[in-house]
Structure formats: structure tokens, C-alpha cells
C-alpha positions in Angstrom: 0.0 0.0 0.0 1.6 3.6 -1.2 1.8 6.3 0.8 -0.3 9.6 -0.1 2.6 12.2 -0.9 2.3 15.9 -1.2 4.0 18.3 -3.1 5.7 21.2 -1.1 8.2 23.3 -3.6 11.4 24.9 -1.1 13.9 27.8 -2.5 17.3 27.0 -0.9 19.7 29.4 -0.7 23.6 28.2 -2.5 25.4 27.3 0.9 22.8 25.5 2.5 21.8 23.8 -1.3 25.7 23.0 -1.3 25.3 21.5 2.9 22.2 19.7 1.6 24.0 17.8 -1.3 27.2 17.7 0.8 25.3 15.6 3.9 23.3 13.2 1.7 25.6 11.1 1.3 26.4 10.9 4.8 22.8 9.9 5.6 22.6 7.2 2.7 20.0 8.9 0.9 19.6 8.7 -2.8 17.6 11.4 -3.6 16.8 14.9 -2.4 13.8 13.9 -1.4 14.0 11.6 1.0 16.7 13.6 2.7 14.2 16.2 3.0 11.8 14.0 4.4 14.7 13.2 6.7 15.3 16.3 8.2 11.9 17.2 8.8 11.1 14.5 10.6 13.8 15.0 13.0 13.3 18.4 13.7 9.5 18.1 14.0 10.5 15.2 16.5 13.0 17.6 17.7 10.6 20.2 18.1 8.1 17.7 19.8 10.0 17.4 23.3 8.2 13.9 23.7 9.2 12.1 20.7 12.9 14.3 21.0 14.4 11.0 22.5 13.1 8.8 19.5 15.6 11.1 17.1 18.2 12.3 19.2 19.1 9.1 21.2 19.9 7.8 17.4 22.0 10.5 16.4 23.6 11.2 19.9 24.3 6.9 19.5 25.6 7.3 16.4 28.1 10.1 17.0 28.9 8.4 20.2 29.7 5.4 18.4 32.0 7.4 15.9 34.1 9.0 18.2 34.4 6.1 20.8 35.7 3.8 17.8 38.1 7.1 17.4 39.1 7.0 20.6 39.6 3.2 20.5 42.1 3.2 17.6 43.8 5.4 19.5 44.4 4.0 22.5 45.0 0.8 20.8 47.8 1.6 18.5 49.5 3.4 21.9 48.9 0.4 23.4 50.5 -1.4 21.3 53.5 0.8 20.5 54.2 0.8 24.0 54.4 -3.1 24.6 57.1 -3.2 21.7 58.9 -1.4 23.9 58.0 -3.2 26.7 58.8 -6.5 25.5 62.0 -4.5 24.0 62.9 -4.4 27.6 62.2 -7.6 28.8 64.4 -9.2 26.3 67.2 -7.4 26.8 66.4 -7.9 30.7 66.3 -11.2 30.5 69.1 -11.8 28.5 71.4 -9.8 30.6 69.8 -11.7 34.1 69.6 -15.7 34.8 66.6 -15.6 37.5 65.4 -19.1 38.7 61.9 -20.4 38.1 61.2 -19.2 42.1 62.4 -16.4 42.0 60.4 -15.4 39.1 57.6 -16.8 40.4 57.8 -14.9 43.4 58.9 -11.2 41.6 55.1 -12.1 40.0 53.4 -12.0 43.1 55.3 -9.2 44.4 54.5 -7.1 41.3 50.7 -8.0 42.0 50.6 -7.2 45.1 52.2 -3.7 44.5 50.0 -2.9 41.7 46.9 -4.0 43.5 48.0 -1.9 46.5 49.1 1.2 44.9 47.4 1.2 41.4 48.4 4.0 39.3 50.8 5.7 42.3 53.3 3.1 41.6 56.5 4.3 40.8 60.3 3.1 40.0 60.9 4.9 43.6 58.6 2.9 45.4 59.9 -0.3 44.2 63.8 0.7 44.3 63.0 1.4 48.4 61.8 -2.4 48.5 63.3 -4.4 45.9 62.7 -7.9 45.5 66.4 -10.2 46.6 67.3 -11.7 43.8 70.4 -13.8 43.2 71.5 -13.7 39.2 74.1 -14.0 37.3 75.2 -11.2 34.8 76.7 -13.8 32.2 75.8 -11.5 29.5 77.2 -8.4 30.3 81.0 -10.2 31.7 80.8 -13.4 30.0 81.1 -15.1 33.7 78.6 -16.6 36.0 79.2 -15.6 39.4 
């Protein structure tokens, strides 16, 4: 069953004419109708404070969406640029120490404990005033075990 349509006849002035066939595209629309019909339904549901959240919590979701996936990007790539260098440092860590399977194991639940404790206060500081004891050997850095 079609829809009765009625004919309404607009006079646009350039820039808005030129913001008109700029977003279409951006809505998906195919013809300048239905981007009209578009618009005016959002602003009469705009205009309507009662059906307001029926159009804005779709747009409001939408640009939320777009700028959280932003963000997300973001943080990612830092992310992962920063656990290069991370595992960077490990490597050459552990290639300059020989720590036993214990002592590993406990240095793990140290770390946990001191992260869980002080969160994001945890500094180099913090842990250099308690250290775990550790007995290594610097085989890499001399060529000798001790």
C-alpha cells in the first residue's frame, strides 16, 4: 500500500543547497527527497520534546559510536606501540639476568601485590626502596657466571 505524498516546492539558498547535497551522502539517501523528508522529521521530532528522544538518542548513539571507535584506535595503537617497547625491555632484561623459576615466580606476586595496593601511584621509587632479593648472574654483560 503507497503512501499519499504531497508536493511542497522549497527555494534553498547556495550554501545551504551545497550543505544539503554535501550531507546526503552521509545519511545514505539517494535522492533529495528523502533527505528532506529526513530532516523534517527529525526536527519536527526535535521540536516535539516527547518524541525528542526517539531522534536524538539515534544520532547522539551514532556520533557516540564514531568518536568512541576514534578513541579506541587510539588507545590501541599506543597500546600497542608501548608493549614493543615493553617486551624491547624484557628481552634485553632477560638476557642480561639468569633468574630461577622461584624467584620469578615470586617477583610475579610481588609485582601484583604492589600494583593491586598502589594502582596508578606506583613508581620506579617505590619499588627501588623495596626491591625484591634476587640472586643472578650477569653472564651477559661479563661473560662469567658468578
Amino acid at each position: 500500500m503507497s503512501e499519499e505524498k504531497y508536493r511542497y516546492t522549497v527555494r534553498l539558498g547556495p550554501d545551504t543547497e551545497r550543505m544539503v547535497r554535501e550531507a546526503m551522502p552521509k545519511d545514505n539517501c539517494q535522492s533529495l527527497n528523502e533527505f528532506t523528508e529526513n530532516a523534517l522529521r527529525f526536527y519536527a521530532g526535535y521540536l516535539n520534546t516527547k518524541d525528542a528522544s526517539e531522534y536524538l538518542a539515534s544520532v547522539l548513539s551514532q556520533v557516540l559510536h564514531g568518536t568512541l571507535d576514534s578513541f579506541g584506535a587510539h588507545v590501541n595503537r599506543n597500546l600497542f606501540r608501548l608493549s614493543v617497547e615493553e617486551a624491547k625491555t624484557w628481552n634485553i632484561i632477560a638476557g642480561m639476568f639468569k633468574v630461577s623459576p622461584e624467584q620469578l615466580k615470586y617477583v610475579h606476586g610481588k609485582a601484583v601485590g604492589e600494583v593491586k595496593q598502589l594502582g596508578d601511584r606506583l613508581t620506579y621509587e617505590k619499588v627501588y626502596a623495596d626491591p625484591c632479593p634476587l640472586e643472578y648472574s650477569l653472564d651477559l654483560l661479563t661473560g662469567e657466571d658468578e
